[in-house]
C-alpha positions as CSV (number, residue, x, y, z in Angstrom):
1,X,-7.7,12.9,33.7
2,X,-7.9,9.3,33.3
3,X,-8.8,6.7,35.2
4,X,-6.0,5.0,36.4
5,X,-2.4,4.6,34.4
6,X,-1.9,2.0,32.1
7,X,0.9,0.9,30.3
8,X,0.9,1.2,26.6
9,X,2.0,-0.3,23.0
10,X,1.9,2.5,20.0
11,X,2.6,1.2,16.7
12,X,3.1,3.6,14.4
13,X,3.4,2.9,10.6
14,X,4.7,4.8,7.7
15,X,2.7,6.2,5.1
16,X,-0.4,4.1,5.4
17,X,-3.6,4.9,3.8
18,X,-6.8,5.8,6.4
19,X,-8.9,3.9,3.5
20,X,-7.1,0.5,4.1
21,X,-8.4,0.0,7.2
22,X,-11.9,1.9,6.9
23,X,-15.2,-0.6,6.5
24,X,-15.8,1.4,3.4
25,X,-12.3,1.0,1.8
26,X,-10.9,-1.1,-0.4
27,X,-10.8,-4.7,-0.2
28,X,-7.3,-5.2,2.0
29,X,-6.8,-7.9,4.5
30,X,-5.9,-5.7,7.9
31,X,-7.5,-8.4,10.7
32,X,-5.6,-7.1,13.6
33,X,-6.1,-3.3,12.5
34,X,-9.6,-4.7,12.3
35,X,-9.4,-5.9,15.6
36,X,-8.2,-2.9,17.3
37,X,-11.4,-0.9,15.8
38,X,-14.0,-4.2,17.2
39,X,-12.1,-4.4,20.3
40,X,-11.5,-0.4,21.3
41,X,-12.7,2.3,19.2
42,X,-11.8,3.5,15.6
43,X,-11.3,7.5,14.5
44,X,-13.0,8.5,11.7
45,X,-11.7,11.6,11.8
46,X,-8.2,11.9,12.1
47,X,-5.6,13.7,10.6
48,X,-1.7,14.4,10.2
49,X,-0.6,17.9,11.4
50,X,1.9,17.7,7.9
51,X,2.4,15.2,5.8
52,X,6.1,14.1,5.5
53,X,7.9,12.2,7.8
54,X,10.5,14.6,10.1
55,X,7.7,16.9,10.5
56,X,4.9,14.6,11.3
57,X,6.9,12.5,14.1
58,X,8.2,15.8,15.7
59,X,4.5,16.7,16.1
60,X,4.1,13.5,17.7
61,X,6.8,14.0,20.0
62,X,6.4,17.8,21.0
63,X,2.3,18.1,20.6
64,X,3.0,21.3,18.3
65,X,2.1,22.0,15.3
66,X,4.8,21.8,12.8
67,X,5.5,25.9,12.7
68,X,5.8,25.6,16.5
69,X,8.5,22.7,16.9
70,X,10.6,24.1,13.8
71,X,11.1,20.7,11.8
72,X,9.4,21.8,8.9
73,X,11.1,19.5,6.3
74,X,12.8,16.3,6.0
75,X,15.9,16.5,8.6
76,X,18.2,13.7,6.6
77,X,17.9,16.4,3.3
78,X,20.6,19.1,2.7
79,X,17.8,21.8,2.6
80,X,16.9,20.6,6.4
81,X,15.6,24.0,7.4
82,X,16.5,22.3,11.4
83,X,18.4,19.6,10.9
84,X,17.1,17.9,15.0
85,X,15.0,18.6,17.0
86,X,15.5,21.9,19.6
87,X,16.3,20.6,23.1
88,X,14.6,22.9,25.2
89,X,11.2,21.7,23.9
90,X,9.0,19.6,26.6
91,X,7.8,16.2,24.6
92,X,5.5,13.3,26.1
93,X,8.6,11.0,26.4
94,X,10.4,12.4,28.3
95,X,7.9,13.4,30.5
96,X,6.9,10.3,31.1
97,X,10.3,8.8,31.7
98,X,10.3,11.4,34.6
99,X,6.9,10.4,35.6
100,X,8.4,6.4,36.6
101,X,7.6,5.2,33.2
102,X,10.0,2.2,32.0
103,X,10.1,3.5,27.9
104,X,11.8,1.3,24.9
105,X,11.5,2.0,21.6
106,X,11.9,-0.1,18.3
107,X,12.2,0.6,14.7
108,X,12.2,4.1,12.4
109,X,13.3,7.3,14.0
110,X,13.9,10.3,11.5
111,X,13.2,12.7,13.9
112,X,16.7,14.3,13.9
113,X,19.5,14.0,12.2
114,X,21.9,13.5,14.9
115,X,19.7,12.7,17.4
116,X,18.2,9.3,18.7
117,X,15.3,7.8,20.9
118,X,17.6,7.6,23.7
119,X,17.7,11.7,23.4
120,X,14.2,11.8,24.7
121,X,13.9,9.2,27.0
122,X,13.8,6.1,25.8
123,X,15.7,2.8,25.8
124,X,16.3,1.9,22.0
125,X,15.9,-1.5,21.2
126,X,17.2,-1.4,17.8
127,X,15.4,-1.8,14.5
128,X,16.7,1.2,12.2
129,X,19.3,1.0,9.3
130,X,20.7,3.9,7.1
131,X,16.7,4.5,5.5
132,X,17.5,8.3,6.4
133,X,18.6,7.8,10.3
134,X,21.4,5.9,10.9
135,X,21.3,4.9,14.2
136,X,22.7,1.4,14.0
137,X,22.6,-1.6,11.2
138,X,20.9,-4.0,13.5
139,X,18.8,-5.0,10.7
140,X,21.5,-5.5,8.4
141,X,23.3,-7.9,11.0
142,X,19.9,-9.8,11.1
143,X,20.1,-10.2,7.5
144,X,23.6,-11.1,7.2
145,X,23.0,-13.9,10.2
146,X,20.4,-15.4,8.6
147,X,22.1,-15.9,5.3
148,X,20.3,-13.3,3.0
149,X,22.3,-10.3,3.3
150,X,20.1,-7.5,1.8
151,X,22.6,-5.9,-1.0
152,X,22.6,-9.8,-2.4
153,X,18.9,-10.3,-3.1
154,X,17.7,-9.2,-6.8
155,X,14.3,-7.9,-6.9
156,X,11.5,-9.1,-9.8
157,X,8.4,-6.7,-10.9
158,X,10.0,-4.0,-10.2
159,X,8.3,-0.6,-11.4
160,X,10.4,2.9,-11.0
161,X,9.9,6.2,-11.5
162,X,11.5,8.1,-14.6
163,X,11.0,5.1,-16.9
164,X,13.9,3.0,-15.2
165,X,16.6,2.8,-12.6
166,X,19.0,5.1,-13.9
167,X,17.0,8.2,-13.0
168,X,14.0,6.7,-11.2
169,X,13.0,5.9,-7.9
170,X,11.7,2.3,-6.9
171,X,8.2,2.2,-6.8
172,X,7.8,-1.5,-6.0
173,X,8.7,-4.9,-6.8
174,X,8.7,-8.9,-5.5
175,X,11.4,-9.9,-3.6
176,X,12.6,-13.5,-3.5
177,X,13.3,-13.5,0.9
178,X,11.4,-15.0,3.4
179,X,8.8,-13.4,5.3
180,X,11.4,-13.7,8.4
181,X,13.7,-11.9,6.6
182,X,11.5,-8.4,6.1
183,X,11.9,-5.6,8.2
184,X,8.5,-5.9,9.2
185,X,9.0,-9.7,10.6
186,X,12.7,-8.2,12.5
187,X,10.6,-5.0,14.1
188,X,7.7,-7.9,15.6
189,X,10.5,-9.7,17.0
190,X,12.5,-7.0,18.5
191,X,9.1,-5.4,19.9
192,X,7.8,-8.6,21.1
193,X,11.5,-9.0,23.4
194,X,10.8,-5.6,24.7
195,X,7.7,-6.6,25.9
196,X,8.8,-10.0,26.9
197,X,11.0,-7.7,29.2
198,X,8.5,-5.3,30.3
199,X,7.0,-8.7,31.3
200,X,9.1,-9.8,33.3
201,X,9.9,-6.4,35.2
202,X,14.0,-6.8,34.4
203,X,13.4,-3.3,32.4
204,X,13.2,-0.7,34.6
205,X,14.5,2.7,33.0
206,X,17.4,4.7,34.1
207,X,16.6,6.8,36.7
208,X,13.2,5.9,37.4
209,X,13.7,3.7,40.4
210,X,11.8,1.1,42.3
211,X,8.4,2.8,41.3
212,X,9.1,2.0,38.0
213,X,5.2,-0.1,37.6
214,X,4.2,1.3,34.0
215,X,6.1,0.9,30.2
216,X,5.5,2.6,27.2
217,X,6.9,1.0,24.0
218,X,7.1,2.4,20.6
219,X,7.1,0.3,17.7
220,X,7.8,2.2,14.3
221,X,7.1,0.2,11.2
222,X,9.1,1.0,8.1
223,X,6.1,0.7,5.8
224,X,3.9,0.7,4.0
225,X,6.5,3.6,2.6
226,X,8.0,3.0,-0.9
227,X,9.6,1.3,-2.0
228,X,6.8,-1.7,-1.9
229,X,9.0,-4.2,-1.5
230,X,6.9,-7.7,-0.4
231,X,7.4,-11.3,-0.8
232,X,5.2,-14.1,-1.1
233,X,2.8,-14.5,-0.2
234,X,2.1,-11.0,-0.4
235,X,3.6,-10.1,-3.3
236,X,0.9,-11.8,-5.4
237,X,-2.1,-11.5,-2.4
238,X,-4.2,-9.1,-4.5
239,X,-4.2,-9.4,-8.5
240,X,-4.1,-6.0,-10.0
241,X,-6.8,-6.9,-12.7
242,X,-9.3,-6.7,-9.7
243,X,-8.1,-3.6,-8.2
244,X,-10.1,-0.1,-9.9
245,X,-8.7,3.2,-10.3
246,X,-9.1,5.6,-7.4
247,X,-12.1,7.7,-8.0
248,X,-9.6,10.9,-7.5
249,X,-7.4,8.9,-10.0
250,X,-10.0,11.2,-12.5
251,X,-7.5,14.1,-12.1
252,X,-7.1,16.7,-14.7
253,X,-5.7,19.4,-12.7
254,X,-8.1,22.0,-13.8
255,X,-8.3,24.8,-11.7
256,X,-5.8,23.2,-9.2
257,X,-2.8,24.8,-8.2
258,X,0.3,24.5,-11.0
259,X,2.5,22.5,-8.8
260,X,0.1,19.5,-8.9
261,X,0.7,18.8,-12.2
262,X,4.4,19.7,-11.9
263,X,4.7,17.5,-9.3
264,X,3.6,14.5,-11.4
265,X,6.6,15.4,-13.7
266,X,9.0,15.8,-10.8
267,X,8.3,12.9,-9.4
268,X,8.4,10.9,-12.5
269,X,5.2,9.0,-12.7
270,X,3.6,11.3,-15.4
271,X,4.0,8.6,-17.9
272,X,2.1,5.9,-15.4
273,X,-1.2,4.4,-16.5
274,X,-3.7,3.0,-14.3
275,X,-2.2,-0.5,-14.9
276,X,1.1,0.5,-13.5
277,X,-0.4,1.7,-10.6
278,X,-2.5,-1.1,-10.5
279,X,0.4,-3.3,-10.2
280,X,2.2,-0.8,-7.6
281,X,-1.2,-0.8,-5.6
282,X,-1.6,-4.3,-5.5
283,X,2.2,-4.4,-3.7
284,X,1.0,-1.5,-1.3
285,X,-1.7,-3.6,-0.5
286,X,0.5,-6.5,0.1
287,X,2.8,-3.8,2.4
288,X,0.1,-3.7,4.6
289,X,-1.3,-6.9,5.2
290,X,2.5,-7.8,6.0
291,X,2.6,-5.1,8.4
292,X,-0.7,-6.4,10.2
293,X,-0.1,-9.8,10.1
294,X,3.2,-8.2,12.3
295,X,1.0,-6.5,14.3
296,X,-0.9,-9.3,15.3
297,X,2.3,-11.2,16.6
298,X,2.8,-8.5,19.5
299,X,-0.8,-8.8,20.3
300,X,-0.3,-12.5,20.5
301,X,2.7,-11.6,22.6
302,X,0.6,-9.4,24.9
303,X,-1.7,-12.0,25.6
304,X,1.2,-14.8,26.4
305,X,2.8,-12.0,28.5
306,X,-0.6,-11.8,30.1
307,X,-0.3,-8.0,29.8
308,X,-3.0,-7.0,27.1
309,X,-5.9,-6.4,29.8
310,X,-3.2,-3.8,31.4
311,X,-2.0,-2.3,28.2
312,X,-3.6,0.4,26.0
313,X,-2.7,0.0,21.9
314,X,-2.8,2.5,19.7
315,X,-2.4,2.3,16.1
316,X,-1.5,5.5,13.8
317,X,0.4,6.0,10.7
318,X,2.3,9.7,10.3
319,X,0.6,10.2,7.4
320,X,-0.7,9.0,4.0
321,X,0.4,7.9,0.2
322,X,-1.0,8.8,-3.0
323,X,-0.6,5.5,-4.9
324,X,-1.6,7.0,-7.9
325,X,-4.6,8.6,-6.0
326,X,-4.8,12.3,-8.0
327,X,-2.1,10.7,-10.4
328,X,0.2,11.0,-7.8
329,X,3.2,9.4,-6.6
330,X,4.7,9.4,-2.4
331,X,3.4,12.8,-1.3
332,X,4.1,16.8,-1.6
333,X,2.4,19.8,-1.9
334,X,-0.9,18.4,-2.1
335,X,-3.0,18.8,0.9
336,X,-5.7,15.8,-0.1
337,X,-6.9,13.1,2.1
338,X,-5.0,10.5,0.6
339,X,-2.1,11.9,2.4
340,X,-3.3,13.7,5.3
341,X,-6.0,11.6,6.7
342,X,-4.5,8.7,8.9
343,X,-5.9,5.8,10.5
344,X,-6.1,5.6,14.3
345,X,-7.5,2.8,16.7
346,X,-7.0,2.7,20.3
347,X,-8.0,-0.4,22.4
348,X,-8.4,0.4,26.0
349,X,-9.6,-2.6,28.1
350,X,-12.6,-1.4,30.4
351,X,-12.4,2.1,29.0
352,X,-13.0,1.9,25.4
353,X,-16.7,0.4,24.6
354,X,-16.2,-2.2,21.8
355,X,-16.7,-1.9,18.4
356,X,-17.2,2.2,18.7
357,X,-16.7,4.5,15.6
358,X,-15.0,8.5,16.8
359,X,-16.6,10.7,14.0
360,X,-14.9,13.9,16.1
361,X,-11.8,15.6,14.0
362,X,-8.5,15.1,15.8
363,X,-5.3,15.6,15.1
364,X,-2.4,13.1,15.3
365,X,-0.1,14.9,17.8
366,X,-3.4,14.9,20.5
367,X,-1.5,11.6,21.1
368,X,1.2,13.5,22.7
369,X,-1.7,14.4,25.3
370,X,-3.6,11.7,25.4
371,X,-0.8,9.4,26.3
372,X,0.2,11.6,29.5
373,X,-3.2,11.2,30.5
374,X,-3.4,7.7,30.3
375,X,-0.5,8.2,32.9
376,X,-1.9,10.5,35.1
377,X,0.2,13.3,33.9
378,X,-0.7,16.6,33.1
379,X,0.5,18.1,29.5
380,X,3.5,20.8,29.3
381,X,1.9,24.3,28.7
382,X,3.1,24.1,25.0
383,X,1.1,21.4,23.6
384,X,-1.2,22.3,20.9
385,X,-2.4,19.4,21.6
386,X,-6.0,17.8,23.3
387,X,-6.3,14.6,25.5
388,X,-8.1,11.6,23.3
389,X,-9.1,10.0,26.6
390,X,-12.8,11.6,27.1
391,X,-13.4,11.1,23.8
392,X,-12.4,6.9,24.5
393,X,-15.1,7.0,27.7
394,X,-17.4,8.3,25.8
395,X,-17.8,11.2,27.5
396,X,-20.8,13.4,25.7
397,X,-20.2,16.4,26.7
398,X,-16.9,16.3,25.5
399,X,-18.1,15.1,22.1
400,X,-20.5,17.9,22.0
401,X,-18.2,20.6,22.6
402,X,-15.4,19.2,21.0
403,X,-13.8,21.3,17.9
404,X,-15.1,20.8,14.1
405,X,-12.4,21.5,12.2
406,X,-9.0,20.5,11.9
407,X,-5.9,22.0,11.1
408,X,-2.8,21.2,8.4
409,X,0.1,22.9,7.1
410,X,3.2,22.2,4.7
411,X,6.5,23.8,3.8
412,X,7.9,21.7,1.2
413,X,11.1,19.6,0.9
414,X,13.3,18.7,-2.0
415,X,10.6,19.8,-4.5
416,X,11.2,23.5,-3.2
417,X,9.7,25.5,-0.3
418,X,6.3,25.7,-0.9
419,X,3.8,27.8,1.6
420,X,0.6,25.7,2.6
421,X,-2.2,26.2,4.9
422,X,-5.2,24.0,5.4
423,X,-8.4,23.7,7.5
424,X,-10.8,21.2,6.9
425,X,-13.7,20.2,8.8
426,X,-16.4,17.3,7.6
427,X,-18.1,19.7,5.1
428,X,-15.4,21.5,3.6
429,X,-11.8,21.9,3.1
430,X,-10.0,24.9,2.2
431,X,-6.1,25.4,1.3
432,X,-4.0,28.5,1.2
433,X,-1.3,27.9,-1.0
434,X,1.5,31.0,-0.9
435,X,2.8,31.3,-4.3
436,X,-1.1,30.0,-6.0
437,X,-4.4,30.1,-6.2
438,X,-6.2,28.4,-3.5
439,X,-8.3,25.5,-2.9
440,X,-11.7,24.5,-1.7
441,X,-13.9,21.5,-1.6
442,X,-17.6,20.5,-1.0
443,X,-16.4,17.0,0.2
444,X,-20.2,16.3,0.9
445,X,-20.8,16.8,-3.0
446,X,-16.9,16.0,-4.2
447,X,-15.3,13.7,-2.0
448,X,-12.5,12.4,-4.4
449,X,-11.8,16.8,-4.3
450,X,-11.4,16.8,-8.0
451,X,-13.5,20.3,-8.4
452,X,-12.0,23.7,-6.6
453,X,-14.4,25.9,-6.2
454,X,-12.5,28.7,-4.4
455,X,-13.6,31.0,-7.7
456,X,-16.8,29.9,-7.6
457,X,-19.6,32.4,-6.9
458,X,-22.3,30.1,-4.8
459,X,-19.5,28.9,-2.7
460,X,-18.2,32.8,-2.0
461,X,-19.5,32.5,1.5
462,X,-18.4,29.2,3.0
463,X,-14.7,30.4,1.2
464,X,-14.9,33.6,3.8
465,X,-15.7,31.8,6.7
466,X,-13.2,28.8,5.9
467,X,-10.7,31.6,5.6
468,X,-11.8,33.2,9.1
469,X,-11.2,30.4,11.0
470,X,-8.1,29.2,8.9
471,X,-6.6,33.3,10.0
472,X,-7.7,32.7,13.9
473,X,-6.1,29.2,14.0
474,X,-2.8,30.6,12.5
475,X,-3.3,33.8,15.2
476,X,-4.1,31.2,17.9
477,X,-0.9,29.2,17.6
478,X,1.6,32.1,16.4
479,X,2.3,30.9,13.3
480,X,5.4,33.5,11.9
481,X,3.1,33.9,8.7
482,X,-0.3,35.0,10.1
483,X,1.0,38.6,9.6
484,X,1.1,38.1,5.5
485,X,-1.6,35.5,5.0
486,X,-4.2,37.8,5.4
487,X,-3.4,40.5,2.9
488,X,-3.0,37.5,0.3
489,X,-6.4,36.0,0.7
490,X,-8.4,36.7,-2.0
């Protein structure tokens, strides 16, 4: 258990990159995220239990793995195989609103389709508009207010999907607003009021009384997800000409499963060179120094409110983006990094040592735990999920015994239901994909995972074990397809 409860700030960001913020990635301006990892202590190692949205913030929520909670796909699509979320199942929210927590909540939802924060025990502040959750148009009123309603501002650079806007998606582009008028900018200012609040002590939640001395706010940033839509001056912050291809952008799909390449097609972007994604990269990047430099507002905030020596912040994304990494566009049914590693900071004061590096694997939803035990309270009986906080004191036993492997799965959404299993630990990764052949990395020798070598003789060893522990993982947590996996492993 932890040492004593402490209030705490999660930001959580949408389809951010682990690289951007890692000391060995690319050259992007993150100096909060950078803070957070000098201040408290940075994961190496972490990873999204799915990677699409719905799935990945239900994890969060419930501590299960996506099989367990049910929300395997997107829940705003018509092929929603569970449209929300089922109500009977414990999450950390709502146990900590019983446990005296005060809890608001700002920004993206997209956990269910009719469902909203306030279903699971927080006080929403507002922040969402109809990007797949329609919970109010706050943001639109912002917009309106201050002049530059958002259906009136014509974008410039724009790059889409399908060679054009008829049929394509919007990839990126410059827009003409302020930097007060982004999303970003609106989700800082209605997370810094909540805190202001908190400050105060005028925002005690329903229910929870006089002993109300803790709050727990949730700030969900609608980026860096496509479209990447910045303005100056982060539109034109990093000059494509300087940015290099991915070294996974050497794709050829050889050996790899068919719907790789398929899904370059589907998605539209088979016709991209690397210039195009330059361009689009360069606008990602932009995405997320916008979304930092946001960041570092509520910090500032928690400071003035004099409540950042009281208040642990964590900093996650639900998962990654391809941007042209593997050729790619978005995400789908390919279980690379790119997509399923995730950045994750957490800056404790007088827990977390400064400036330390987590190499253990972890798992997104162990936030579920951790943040009960940086209450005091103990986890529901369902979680699948493992406390963060011994790792944060440095506890070495913990470290020693903790597990090496992580674990992933995927089910598909408008590209088709699509069977995936994955277990990757630092050596090695291996994927079973239902209706294809299977996958497996040496990331030691292949890091970009541009070689499978699931057919390959020398490697015939490391695939049976990879496929033993994937089989007791899927045994260990009931997953409905552990009974026909087995007989399809090769």
């Amino acid at each position: 258990m932890s040492p004593s409860p402490a209030n705490v700030l999660f930001v959580l960001t949408d389809q951010e990159r682990y690289d951007c913020t890692a000391p060995n990635g690319p050259d992007v301006e993150t100096p909060t995220f950078d803070r957070l990892s000098s201040e408290g202590t940075r994961f190496s190692q972490a990873f999204t239990p799915i990677s699409i949205c719905t799935s990945a913030r239900a994890s969060l929520l419930t501590g299960l793995f996506p099989h367990a909670h049910g929300m395997v796909n997107n829940s705003h699509e018509a092929d929603a195989i569970r449209p929300n979320l089922p109500s009977d199942l414990p999450t950390f929210s709502e146990r900590l609103d019983e446990g005296g927590y005060t809890l608001t909540y700002t920004g993206k939802w997209h956990v269910g389709r009719d469902q909203t924060p306030a279903d699971f025990g927080f006080d929403y502040r507002g922040g969402s508009d109809v990007h797949h959750d329609d919970i109010d148009d706050a943001f639109r009123r912002y917009r309106t207010d201050r002049g530059t309603p958002i259906d009136a501002v014509e974008l410039t650079d724009e790059i889409y999907t399908h060679g054009g806007p008829e049929d394509g998606t919007l990839v990126a582009a410059r827009t003409p607003i302020d930097v007060e008028d982004t999303r970003a900018y609106f989700l800082a200012e209605r997370t810094i009021e909540a805190l202001e609040g908190h400050a105060d002590g005028d925002d005690a939640s329903e229910g929870a009384g006089d002993d109300a001395s803790h709050f727990f706010h949730r700030a969900d940033f609608y980026g860096p997800h496509h479209p990447y839509v910045v303005p100056e001056p982060y539109a034109s912050m990093y000059d494509p000409d300087d940015i290099d291809p991915w070294d996974s952008y050497a794709e050829t799909f050889a050996g790899k499963p068919a719907a790789h390449e398929r899904f370059l097609h589907y998605r539209g972007v088979d016709h991209f060179e690397w210039d195009i994604w330059a361009e689009a990269v360069a606008k990602y990047f932009g995405f997320v120094t916008l979304i930092d430099h946001q960041v570092g507002r509520i910090l500032e905030a928690l400071e003035e409110f004099e409540l950042a020596d009281s208040t642990v912040v964590v900093h996650a994304a639900d998962h990654g983006d391809f941007t042209g990494s593997h050729r790619q566009f978005n995400k789908g049914p390919l279980m690379y990094d790119e997509t399923y590693r995730v950045p994750l900071q957490i800056r404790w004061p007088g827990v977390t040592d400064s400036g330390t590096t987590c190499d253990q694997p972890v798992h997104l939803h162990d936030l579920a735990a951790t943040f009960l035990d940086v209450a005091g309270l103990e986890p529901p009986s369902t979680f699948q999920a493992r406390s963060l906080v011994p790792l944060l004191e440095g506890d070495e036993e913990t470290r020693s015994e903790w597990p090496d492997a992580v674990f992933a799965q995927y089910h598909g959404e408008e590209f088709g239901l699509y069977t995936q299993r994955m277990v990757r630990t630092r050596e090695y990764k291996y994927v079973y994909n239902g209706p294809d052949r299977d996958e497996l990395y040496d990331l030691a020798d292949d890091p970009a995972e541009l070689h499978n070598r699931c057919d390959h003789p020398a490697y015939t060893d490391v695939k049976e074990r990879m496929q033993a522990r994937l089989l007791e993982w899927m045994d260990r947590t009931d997953d409905p397809n552990r009974k026909w996996v087995p007989h399809a492993l090769g």
